[in-house]
One Martini backbone bead per residue (centre of mass of N, CA, C, O) as a GRO file, in nm:
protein
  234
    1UNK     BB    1  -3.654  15.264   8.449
    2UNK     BB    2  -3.522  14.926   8.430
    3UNK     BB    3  -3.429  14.737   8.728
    4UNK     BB    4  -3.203  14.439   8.876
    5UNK     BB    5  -3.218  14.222   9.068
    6UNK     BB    6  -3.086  14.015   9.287
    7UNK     BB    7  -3.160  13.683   9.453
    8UNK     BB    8  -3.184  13.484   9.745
    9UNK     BB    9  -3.352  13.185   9.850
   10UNK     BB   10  -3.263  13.011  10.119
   11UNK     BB   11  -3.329  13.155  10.331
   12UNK     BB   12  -3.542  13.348  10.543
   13UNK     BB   13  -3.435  13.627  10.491
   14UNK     BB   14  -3.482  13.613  10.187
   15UNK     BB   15  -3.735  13.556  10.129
   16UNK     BB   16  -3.875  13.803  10.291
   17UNK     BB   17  -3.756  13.997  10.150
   18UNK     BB   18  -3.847  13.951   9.860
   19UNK     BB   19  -4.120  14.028   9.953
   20UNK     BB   20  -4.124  14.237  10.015
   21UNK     BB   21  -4.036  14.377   9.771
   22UNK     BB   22  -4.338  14.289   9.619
   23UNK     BB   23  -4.491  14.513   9.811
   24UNK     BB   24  -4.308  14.765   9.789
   25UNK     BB   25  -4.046  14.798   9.640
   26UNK     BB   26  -3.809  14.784   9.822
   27UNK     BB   27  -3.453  14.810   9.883
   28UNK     BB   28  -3.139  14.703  10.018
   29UNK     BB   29  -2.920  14.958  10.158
   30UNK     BB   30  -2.569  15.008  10.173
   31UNK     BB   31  -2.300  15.043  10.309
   32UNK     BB   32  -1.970  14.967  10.146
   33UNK     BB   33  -1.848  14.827  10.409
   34UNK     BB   34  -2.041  14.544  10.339
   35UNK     BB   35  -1.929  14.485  10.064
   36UNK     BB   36  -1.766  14.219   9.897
   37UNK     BB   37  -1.562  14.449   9.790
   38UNK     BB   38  -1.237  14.577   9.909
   39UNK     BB   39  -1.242  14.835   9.726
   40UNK     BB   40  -1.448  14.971   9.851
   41UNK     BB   41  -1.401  15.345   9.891
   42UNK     BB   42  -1.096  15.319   9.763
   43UNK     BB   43  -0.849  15.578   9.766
   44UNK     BB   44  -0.646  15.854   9.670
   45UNK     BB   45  -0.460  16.119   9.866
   46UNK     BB   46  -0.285  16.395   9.946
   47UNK     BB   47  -0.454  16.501  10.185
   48UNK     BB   48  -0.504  16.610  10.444
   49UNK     BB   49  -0.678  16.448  10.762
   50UNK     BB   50  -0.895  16.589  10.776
   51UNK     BB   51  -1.019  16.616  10.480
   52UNK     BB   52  -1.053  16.275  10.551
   53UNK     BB   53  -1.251  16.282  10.760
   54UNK     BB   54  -1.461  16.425  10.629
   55UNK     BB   55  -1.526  16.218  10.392
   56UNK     BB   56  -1.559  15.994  10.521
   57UNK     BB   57  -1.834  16.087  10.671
   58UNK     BB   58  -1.994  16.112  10.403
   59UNK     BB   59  -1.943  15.842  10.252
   60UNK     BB   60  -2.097  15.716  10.547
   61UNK     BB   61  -2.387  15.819  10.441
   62UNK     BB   62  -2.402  15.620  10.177
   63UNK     BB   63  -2.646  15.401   9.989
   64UNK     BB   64  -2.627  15.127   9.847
   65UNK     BB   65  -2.762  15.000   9.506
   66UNK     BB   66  -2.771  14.706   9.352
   67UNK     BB   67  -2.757  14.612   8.993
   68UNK     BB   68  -2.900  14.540   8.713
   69UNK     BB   69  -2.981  14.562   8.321
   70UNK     BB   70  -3.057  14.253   8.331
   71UNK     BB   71  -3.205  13.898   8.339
   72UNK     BB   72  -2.930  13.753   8.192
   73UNK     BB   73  -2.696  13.771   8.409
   74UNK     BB   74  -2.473  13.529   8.479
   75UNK     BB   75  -2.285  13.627   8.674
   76UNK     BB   76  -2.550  13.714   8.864
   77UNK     BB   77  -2.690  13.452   8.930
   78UNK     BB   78  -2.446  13.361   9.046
   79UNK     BB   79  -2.337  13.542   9.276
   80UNK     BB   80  -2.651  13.621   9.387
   81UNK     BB   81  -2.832  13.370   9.299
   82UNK     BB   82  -2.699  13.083   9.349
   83UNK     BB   83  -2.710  12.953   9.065
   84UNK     BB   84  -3.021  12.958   9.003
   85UNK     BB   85  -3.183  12.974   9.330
   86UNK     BB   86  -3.295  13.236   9.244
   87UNK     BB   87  -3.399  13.580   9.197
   88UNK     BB   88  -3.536  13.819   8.986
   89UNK     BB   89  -3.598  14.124   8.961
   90UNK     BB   90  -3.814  14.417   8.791
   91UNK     BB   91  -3.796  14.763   8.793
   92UNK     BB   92  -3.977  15.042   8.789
   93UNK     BB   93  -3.884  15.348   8.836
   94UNK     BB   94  -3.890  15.630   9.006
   95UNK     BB   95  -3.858  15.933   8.855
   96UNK     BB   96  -3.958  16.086   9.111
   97UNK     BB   97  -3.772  16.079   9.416
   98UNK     BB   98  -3.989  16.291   9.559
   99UNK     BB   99  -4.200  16.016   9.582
  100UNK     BB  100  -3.994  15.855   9.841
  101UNK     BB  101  -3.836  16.045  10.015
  102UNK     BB  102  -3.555  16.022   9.812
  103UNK     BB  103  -3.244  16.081   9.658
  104UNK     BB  104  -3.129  15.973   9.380
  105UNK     BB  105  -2.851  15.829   9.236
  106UNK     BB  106  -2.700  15.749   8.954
  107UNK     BB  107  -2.470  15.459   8.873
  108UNK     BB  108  -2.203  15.355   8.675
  109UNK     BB  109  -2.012  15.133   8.663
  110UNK     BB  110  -1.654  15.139   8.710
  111UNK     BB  111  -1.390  14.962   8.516
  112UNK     BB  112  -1.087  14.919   8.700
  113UNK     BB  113  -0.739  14.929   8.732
  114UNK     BB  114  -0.498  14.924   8.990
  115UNK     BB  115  -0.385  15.217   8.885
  116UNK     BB  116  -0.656  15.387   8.930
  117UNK     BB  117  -0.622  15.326   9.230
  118UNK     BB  118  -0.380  15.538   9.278
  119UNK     BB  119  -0.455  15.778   9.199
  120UNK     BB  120  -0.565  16.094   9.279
  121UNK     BB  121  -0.773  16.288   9.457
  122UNK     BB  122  -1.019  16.520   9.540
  123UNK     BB  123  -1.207  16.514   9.833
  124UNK     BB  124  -1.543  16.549   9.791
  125UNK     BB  125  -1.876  16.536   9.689
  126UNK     BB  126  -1.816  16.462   9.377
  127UNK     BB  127  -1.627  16.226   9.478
  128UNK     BB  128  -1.799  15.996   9.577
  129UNK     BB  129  -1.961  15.863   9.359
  130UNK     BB  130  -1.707  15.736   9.204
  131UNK     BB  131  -1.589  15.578   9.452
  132UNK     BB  132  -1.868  15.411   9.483
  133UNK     BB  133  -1.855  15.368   9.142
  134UNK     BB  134  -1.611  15.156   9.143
  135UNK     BB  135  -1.395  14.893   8.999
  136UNK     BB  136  -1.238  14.593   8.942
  137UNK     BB  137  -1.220  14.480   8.625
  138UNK     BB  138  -1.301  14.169   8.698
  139UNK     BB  139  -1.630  14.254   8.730
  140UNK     BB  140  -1.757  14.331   8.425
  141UNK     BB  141  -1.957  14.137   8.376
  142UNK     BB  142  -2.175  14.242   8.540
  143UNK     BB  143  -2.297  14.538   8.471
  144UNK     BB  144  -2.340  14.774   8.726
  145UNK     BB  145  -2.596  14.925   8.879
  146UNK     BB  146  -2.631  15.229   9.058
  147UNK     BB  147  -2.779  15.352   9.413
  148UNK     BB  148  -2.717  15.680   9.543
  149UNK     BB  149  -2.808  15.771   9.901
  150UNK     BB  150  -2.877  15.953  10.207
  151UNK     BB  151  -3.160  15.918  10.311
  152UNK     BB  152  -3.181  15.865  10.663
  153UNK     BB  153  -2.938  15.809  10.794
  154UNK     BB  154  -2.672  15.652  10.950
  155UNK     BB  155  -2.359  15.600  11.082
  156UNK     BB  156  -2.454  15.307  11.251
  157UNK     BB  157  -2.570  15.169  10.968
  158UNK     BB  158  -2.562  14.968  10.766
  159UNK     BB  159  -2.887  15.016  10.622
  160UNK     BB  160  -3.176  15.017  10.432
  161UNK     BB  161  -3.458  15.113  10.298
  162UNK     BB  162  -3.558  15.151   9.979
  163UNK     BB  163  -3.780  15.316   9.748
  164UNK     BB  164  -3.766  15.228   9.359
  165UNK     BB  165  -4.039  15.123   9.323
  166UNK     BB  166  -4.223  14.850   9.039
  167UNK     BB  167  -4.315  14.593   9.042
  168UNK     BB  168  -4.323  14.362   8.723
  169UNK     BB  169  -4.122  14.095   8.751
  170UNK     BB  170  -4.013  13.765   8.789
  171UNK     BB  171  -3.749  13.537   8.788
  172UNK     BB  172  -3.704  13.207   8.842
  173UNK     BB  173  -3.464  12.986   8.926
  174UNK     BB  174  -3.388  12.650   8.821
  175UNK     BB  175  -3.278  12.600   9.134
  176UNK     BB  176  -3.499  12.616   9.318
  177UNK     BB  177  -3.538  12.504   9.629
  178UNK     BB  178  -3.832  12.331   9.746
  179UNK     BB  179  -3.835  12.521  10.016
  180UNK     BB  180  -3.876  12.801   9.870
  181UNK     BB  181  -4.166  12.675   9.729
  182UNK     BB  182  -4.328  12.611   9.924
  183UNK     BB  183  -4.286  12.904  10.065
  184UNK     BB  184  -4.436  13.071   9.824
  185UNK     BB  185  -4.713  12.876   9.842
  186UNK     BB  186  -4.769  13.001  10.131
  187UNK     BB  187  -4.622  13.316  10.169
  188UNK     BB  188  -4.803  13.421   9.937
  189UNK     BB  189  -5.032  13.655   9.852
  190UNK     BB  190  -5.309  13.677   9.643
  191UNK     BB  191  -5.246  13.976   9.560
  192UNK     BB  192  -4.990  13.857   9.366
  193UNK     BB  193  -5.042  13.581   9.265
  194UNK     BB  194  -5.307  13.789   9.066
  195UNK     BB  195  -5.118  14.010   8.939
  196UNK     BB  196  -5.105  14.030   8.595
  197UNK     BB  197  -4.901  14.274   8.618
  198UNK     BB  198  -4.752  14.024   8.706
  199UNK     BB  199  -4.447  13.840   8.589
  200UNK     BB  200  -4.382  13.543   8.529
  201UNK     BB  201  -4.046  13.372   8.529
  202UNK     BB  202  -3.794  13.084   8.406
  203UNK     BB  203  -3.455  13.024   8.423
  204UNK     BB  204  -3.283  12.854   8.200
  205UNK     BB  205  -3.068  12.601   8.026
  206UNK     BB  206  -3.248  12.358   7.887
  207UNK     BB  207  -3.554  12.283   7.957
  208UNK     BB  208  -3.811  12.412   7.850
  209UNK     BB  209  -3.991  12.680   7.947
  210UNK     BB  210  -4.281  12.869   8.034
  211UNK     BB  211  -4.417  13.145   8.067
  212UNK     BB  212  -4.593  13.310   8.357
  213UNK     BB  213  -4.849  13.483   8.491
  214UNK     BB  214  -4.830  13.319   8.745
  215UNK     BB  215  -4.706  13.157   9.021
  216UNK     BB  216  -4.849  12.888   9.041
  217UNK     BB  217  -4.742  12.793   8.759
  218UNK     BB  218  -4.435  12.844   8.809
  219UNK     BB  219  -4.388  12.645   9.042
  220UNK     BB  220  -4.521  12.389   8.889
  221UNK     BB  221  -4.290  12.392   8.669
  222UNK     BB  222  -4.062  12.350   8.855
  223UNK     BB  223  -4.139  12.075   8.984
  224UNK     BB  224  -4.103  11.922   8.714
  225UNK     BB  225  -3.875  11.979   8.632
  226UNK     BB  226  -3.702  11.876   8.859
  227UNK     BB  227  -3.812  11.535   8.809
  228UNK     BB  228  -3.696  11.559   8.502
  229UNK     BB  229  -3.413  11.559   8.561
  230UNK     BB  230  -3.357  11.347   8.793
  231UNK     BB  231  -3.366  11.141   8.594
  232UNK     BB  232  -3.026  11.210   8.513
  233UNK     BB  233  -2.913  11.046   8.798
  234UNK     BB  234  -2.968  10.729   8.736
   0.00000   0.00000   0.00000
């Protein structure tokens, strides 16, 4: 199964990130209550305080990864790569989450009205999956999957690394700043620059780019792409 990051590349933290990304396939996997959507979590239920306490504790056991399920999604690009500025990651996930050390759960995302989530639930670990994959009808655009482990969290850490397979693509958005591509050809080694089974694509709305199989090229693809543009602002 091929699963799809989506991420910013502004910041040197971001950057990092990616890099990590492409050398391990790892992706960083959140607490649930550290995610964007403030729904995220919420749940209703007639049971007593024990058994609520006793399912938060569960509930706080798990990581999230959120994914994209391919790499056209504009609402995911605007969001998550901010507007074009980010790149798109490409995994091939491990069919056997025992080879990675962590058992993964697949999860759809259900978009669900402010109604559905008034429901009450019986709190269980059957139902914590429901719980952390539902959001509000208001994101569907998104269409996104997650992958949802316990495998070595701790209660108070925040998220972790998650080894979840192997980059195939990645596309990188026509908006990527200067600084960025800099950054890019000069901290990406050259076993990946030259990893033809790496492929690079870069992502635009205007004027067509041309696929690129190296990293090298797909860069200066982009500086060219950006002095023609530049011409529409005089």
């Amino acid at each position: 199964m091929k699963i799809y990051k989506y991420l910013s590349l502004n910041t040197c933290e971001q950057r990092q990130r990616f890099l990590r990304i492409l050398r391990t396939g790892e992706i960083w996997f959140s607490k649930f209550h550290t995610l964007g959507d403030p729904m995220e979590g919420i749940y209703h239920t007639y049971a007593c305080e024990q058994t609520k306490r006793l399912f938060a504790s569960e509930k706080n056991k798990y990581l999230i990864g959120c994914f994209g399920k391919s790499a056209r999604n504009h609402s995911l690009w605007a969001y998550y790569a901010d507007s074009y500025s980010g790149a798109c990651v490409e995994i091939n996930t491990i069919h056997d989450s025992r080879k990675s050390n962590n058992i993964i759960d697949v999860a759809e995302v259900e978009y669900v009205s402010k109604e559905k989530f008034k429901e009450a639930i019986h709190p269980s670990t059957k139902s914590i999956p429901v719980v952390l994959s539902r959001k509000l009808s208001s994101w569907k655009d998104e269409n996104e999957l997650r992958l949802l482990t316990v495998k070595g969290t701790q209660l108070r850490e925040n998220g972790s690394y998650i080894k979840v397979g192997q980059v195939t693509s990645v596309t990188l958005g026509i908006n990527i700043p200067l600084q960025a591509i800099c950054f890019l050809k000069n901290n990406v080694t050259l076993d990946i620059q030259y990893n033809n089974k790496l492929k690079w694509k870069i992502k635009e709305l205007m004027k067509p780019v041309k696929h690129c199989c190296q990293l090298q090229n797909a860069l200066n693809e982009l500086e060219q792409y950006k002095h023609w543009r530049a011409g529409f602002g005089d």
